[in-house]
TORPAZA-838634 format. One record per residue (C-alpha): residue in one letter; y, x, z. Coordinates in pm, whole numbers, plus 50000, padded with zeros to 5 digits. Example, Ala and Ser with C-alpha at 12.3 -4.5 7.8 and 13.67 -1.06 7.14 Angstrom:
A495505123050780
S498945136750714
END
This chain:
X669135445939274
X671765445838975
X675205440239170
X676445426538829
X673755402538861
X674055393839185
X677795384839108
X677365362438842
X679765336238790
X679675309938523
X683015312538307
X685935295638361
X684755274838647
X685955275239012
X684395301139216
X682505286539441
X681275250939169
X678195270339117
X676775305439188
X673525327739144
X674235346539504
X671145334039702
X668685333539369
X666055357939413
X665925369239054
X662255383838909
X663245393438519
X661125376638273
X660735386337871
X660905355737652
X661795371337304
X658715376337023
X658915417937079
X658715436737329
X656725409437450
X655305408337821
X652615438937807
X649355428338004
X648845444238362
X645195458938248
X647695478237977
X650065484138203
X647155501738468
X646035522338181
X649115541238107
X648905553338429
X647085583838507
X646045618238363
X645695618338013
X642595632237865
X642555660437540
X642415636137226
X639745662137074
X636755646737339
X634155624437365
X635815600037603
X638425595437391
X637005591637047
X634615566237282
X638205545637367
X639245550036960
X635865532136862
X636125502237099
X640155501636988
X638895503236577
X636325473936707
X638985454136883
X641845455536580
X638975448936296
X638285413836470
X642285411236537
X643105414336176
X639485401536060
X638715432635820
X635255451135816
X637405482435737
X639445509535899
X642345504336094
X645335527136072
X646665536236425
X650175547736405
X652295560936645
X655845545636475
X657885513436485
X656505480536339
X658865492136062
X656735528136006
X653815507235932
X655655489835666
X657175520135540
X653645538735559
X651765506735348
X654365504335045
X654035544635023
X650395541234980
X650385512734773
X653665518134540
X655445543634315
X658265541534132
X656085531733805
X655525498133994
X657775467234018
X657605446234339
X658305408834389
X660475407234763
X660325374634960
X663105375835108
X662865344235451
X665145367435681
X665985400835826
X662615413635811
X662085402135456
X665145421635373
X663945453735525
X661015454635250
X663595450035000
X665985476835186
X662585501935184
X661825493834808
X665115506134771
X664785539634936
X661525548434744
X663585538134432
X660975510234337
X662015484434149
X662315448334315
X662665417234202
X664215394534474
X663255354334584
X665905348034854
X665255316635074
X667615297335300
X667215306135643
X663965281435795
X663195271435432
X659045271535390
X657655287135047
X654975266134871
X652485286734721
X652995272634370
X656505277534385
X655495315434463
X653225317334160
X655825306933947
X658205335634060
X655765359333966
X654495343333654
X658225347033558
X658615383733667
X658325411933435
X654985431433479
X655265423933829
X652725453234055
X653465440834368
X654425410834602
X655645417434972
X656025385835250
X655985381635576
X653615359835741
X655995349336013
X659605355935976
X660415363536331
X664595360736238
X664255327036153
X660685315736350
X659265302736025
X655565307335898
X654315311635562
X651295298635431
X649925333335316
X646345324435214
X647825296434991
X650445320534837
X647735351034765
X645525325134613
X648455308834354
X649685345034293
X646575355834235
X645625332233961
X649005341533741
X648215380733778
X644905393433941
X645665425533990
X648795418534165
X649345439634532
X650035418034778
X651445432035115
X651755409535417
X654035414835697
X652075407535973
X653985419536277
X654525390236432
X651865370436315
X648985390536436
X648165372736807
X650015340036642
X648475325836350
X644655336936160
X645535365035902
X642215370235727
X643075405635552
X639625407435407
X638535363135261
X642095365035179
X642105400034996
X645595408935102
X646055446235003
X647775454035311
X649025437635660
X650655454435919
X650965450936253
X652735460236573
X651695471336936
X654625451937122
X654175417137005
X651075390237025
X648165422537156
X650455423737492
X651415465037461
X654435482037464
X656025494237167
X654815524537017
X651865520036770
X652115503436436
X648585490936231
X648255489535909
X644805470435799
X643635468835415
X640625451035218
X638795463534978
X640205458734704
X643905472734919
X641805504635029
X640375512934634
X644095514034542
X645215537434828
X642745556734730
X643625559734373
X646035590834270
X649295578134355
X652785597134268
X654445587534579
X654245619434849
X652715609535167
X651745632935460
X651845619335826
X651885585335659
X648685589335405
X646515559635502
X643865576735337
X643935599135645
X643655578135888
X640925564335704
X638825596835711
X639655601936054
X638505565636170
X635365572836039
X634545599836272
X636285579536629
X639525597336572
X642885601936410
X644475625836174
X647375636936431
X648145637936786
X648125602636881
X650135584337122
X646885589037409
X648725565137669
X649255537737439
X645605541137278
X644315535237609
X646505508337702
X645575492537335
X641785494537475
X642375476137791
X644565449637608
X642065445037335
X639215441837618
X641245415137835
X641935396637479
X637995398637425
X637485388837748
X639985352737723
X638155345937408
X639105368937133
X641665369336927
X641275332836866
X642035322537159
X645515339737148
X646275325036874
X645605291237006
X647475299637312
X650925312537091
X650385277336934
X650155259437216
X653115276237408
X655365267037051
X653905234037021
X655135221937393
X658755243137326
X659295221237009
X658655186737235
X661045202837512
X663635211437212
X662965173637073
X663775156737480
X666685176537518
X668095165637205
X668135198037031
X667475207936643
X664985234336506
X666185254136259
X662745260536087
X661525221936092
X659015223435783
X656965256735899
X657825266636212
X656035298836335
X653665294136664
X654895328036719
X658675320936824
X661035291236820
X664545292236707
X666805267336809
X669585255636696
X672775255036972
X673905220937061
X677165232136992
X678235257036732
X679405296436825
X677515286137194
X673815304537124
X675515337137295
X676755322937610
X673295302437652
X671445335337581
X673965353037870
X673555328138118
X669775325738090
X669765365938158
X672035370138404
X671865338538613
X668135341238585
X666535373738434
X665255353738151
X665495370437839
X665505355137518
X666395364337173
X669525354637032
X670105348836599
X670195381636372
X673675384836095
X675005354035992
X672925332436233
X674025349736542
X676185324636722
X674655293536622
X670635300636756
X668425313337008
X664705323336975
X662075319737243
X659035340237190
X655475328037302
X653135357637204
X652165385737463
X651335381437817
X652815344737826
X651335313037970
X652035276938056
X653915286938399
X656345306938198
X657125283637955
X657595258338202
X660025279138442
X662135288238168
X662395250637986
X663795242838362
X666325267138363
X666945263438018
X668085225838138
X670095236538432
X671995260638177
X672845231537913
X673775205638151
X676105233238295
X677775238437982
X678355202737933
X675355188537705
X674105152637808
X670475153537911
X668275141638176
X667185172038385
X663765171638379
X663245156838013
X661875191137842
X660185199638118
X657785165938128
X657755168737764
X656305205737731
X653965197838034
X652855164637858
X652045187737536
X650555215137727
X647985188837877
X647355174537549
X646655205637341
X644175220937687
X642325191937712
X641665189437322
X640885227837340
X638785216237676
X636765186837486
X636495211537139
X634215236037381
X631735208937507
END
């Protein structure tokens, strides 16, 4: 074990007032990516790898194609990428944009920002809506920012900001936007949402969403997705100005057809993407993940509200991740420390600006109610030991009282 662990002392306290010695410590992951990966993933990384030119694979790439259609509810191909999260965003503007387009940037957070930050390096126009940090977007608000744009191509969200844990309401926004300009591309961020909330890539007619292996389908990180409708695939497959090679959806496209991909893929994670789609399949389909991500941020938001704690997205928070807001300000970092080293539980802390004043607590991947619970506990035992009045106990009877209210609803929904 970690002798730095093992050592841990809280700060400017006397020695022996409190100490993690004797705590046997078994590290848990409690940020929205990497997210816990599945064991049936986990088993299928393991093991010889077979030639990606063979029957048995192009067998596991058909079930995997099956599996992601229902995940991001398209009837088309899905692009398997071996990249970042960030490759699949980079590979659907450079099918879907040149620099004859103009592009509309919703900018919620860090991630919004990176669309703006890759606009910028394919020398595409944007045009930028900047939000305060947890603010929601109402779809008619968005219409109006494009309605006011100048021949306005494009539009590029994300479905759940995971900087700032807030969701966006992205079938309300493509239908508004759609109504002002038709033909308008709209590309959805969907990296965190996928496994969260119900993107509908195809009744929605979003152009593009992408997705990424380590978040709500329980992998590691590796593999991005990037999903299109029909209308998203007819202009990908238009003639385009912007070079593409190893990131020409219209490859992947081809190559999906036929139970395979254009390149050498990432074998080990393609299998482990076939056993997590089958144990996903097997709790209910992608549905039920969804409900369960909900669930897990519904009881975290009645813990937050016992222990006398703010949210910092309070209109749309994301069922993907909760940020909370410090009860005291510059303290996020030394709750964040003291959750990891006192007790190998891992959350995310605040990205730029928002860095010492929140922490986020992911609830997509392999994460159930036990988790949740354990880690409201501790979370207690931390605040109380930095000096913030609660009852111990408080979160944890409200997140249980939540998590029995949202099972048994699911329970009486299914009889």
């Amino acid at each position: 074990m970690n002798s730095a662990l093992m050592n841990t002392r809280l700060p400017n306290r006397e020695p022996d007032s409190y100490s993690f010695d004797d705590m046997l410590r078994k590290p848990r992951l409690f940020t929205a990516g990497p997210t816990p990966v599945h064991p049936e993933a986990s088993r299928a990384l393991v093991g010889p790898q077979p030639y990606h030119r063979t029957a048995e694979f192009s067998a596991c790439f058909e079930r995997v194609q099956a599996g992601l259609r229902c995940a991001f509810r398209t009837a088309g191909p899905v692009a398997v990428i071996a990249a970042s999260g960030t490759g699949g965003m980079e590979a659907a503007f450079a099918n879907l944009f040149s620099d004859a387009d103009q592009v509309a940037v919703i900018e919620t957070g860090k991630f919004g920002e990176r669309w703006t930050q890759i606009a910028a390096a394919y020398g595409v126009p944007t045009t930028v809506m900047k939000l305060e940090a947890g603010a929601p977007l109402a779809p008619a608000v968005a219409a109006e920012f494009v309605a006011a744009g100048q021949s306005l191509t494009g539009m590029l969200l994300s479905a759940s900001e995971t900087s700032t844990a807030t969701a966006f309401d992205v079938e309300g926004i493509a239908r508004a936007v759609r109504e002002v300009s038709p033909d308008i591309a709209l590309v959805v961020d969907g990296i965190t949402a996928v496994g969260a909330l119900p993107i509908e890539t195809d009744a929605w007619q979003i152009d593009a969403v992408v997705g990424g292996a380590q978040k709500g389908l329980m992998m590691p990180p590796g593999l991005a997705f990037v999903a299109c409708s029909p209308r998203g695939w007819e202009r990908i497959r238009a003639d385009r100005s912007t070079p593409r090679f190893y990131f020409d959806l219209r490859r992947y496209a081809e190559s999906a057809g036929k139970d395979q991909t254009p390149f050498t893929p990432a074998i080990g994670l393609v299998r482990a993407l076939d056993a997590a789609l089958a144990a996903i399949d097997e709790a209910g389909g992608i549905g039920a993940l969804e409900d369960n991500a909900d669930t897990l941020a519904t009881a975290t938001r009645a813990a937050a509200g016992a222990l006398g704690l703010e949210l910092l997205s309070k209109a749309a928070p994301s069922p993907a991740v909760t940020a909370i807001l410090a009860p005291e300000p510059g303290s996020a970092p030394e709750i964040i420390a003291l959750l990891r080293d006192g007790y190998a539980a891992q959350v995310s802390g605040g990205q730029g600006g928002l860095k010492p004043d929140i922490f986020r607590i992911g609830h997509i991947g392999y994460v159930d109610d036990i988790d949740l619970l354990g880690l409201i506990g501790v979370l207690e035992q931390v605040l109380q030991l930095l000096g913030h009045p609660l009852d111990l106990g408080a979160g944890v009877a409200a997140a249980s009282a939540a998590l029995v209210q949202r099972r048994a609803s699911g329970r009486n929904a299914t009889e």
